[in-house]
C-alpha positions as CSV (number, residue, x, y, z in Angstrom):
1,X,18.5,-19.5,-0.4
2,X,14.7,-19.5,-1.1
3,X,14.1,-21.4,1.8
4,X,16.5,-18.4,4.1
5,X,13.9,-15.9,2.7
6,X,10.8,-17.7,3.4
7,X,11.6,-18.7,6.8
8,X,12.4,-15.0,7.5
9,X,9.7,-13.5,6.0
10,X,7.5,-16.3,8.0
11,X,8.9,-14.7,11.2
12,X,8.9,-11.7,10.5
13,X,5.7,-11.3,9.0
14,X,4.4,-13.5,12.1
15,X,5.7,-11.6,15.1
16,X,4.4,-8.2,13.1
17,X,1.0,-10.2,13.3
18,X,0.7,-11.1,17.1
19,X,-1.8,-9.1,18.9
20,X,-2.5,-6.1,15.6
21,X,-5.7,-5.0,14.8
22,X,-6.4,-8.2,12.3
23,X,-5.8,-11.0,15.0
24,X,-8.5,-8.8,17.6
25,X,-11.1,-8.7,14.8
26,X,-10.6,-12.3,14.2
27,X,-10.6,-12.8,17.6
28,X,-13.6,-10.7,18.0
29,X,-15.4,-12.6,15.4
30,X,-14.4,-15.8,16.5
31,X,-15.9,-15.0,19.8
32,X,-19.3,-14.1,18.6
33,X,-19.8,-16.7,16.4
34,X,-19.9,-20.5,16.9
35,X,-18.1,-21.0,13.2
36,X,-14.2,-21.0,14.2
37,X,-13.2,-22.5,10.8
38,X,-15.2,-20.1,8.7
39,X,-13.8,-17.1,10.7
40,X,-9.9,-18.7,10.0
41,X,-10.6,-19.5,6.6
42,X,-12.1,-15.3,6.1
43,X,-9.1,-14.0,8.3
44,X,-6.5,-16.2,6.9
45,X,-7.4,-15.6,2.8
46,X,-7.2,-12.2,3.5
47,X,-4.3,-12.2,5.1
48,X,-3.2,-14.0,2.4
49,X,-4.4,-11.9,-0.2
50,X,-3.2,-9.0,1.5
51,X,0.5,-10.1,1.4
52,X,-0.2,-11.0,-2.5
53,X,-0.5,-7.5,-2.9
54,X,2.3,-6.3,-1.2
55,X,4.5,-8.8,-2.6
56,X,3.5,-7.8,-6.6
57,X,2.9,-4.1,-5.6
58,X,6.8,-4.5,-4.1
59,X,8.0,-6.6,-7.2
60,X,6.9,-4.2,-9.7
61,X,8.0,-1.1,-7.8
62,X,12.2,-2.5,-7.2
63,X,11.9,-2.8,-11.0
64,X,12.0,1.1,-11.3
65,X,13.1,2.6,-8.2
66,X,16.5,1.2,-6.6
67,X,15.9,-1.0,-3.3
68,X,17.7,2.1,-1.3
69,X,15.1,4.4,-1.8
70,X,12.5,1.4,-1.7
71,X,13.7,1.1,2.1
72,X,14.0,4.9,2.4
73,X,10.4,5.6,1.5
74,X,9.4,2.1,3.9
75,X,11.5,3.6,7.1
76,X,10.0,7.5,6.6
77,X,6.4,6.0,6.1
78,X,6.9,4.0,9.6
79,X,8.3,6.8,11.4
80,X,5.9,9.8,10.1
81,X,3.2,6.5,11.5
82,X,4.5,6.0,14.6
83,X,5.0,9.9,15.6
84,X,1.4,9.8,14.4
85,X,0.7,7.4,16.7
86,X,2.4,8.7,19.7
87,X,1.1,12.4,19.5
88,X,-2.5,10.5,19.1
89,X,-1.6,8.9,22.6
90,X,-1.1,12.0,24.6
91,X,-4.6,13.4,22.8
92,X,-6.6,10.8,23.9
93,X,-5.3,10.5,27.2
94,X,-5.7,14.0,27.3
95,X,-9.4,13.4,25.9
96,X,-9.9,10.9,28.6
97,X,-9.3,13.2,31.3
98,X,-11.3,15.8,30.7
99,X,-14.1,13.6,29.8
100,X,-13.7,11.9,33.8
101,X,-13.6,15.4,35.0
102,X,-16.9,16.1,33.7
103,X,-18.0,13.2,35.0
């Protein structure tokens, strides 16, 4: 059973992982710097600490609220983010235009 859950979250957490904002930077970083262990021992730690807090954050708040609305508040948040993000698209590519048409 505990092995079921860790092997999903593992995936999951993985593929959510692949090409974000936190594997650029570290790629970034790695790139500018000739220490590639250092830069996966920063990266990795904080990912790592990261998912500590969510996981106690998480723990403590099913204790009070019931894992529906847990899941509720998690699938509004993600939506209300990616309308966010898709309006943003059509502003900067708006953005972009205007600033080639002045150029």
């Amino acid at each position: 059973m505990v092995l079921s859950l860790l092997l999903s979250t593992f995936i999951t957490v993985f593929i959510a992982e692949l090409g974000d904002k936190t594997q650029l930077a570290t790629l970034t970083i790695s790139g500018t710097s000739n220490k590639p262990l250092a830069v996966f021992l920063g990266s990795s730690s904080a990912l790592v600490f990261a998912s500590l807090i969510g996981a106690l954050t998480g723990g403590t708040i099913s204790s009070f609220l019931p894992e529906v609305v847990l899941k509720s508040i998690a699938s509004i948040t993600f939506f209300i983010i990616g309308i966010k993000l898709f309006i943003n698209s059509f502003t900067i590519d708006k953005e972009e235009k205007e600033d080639n048409e002045k150029n």
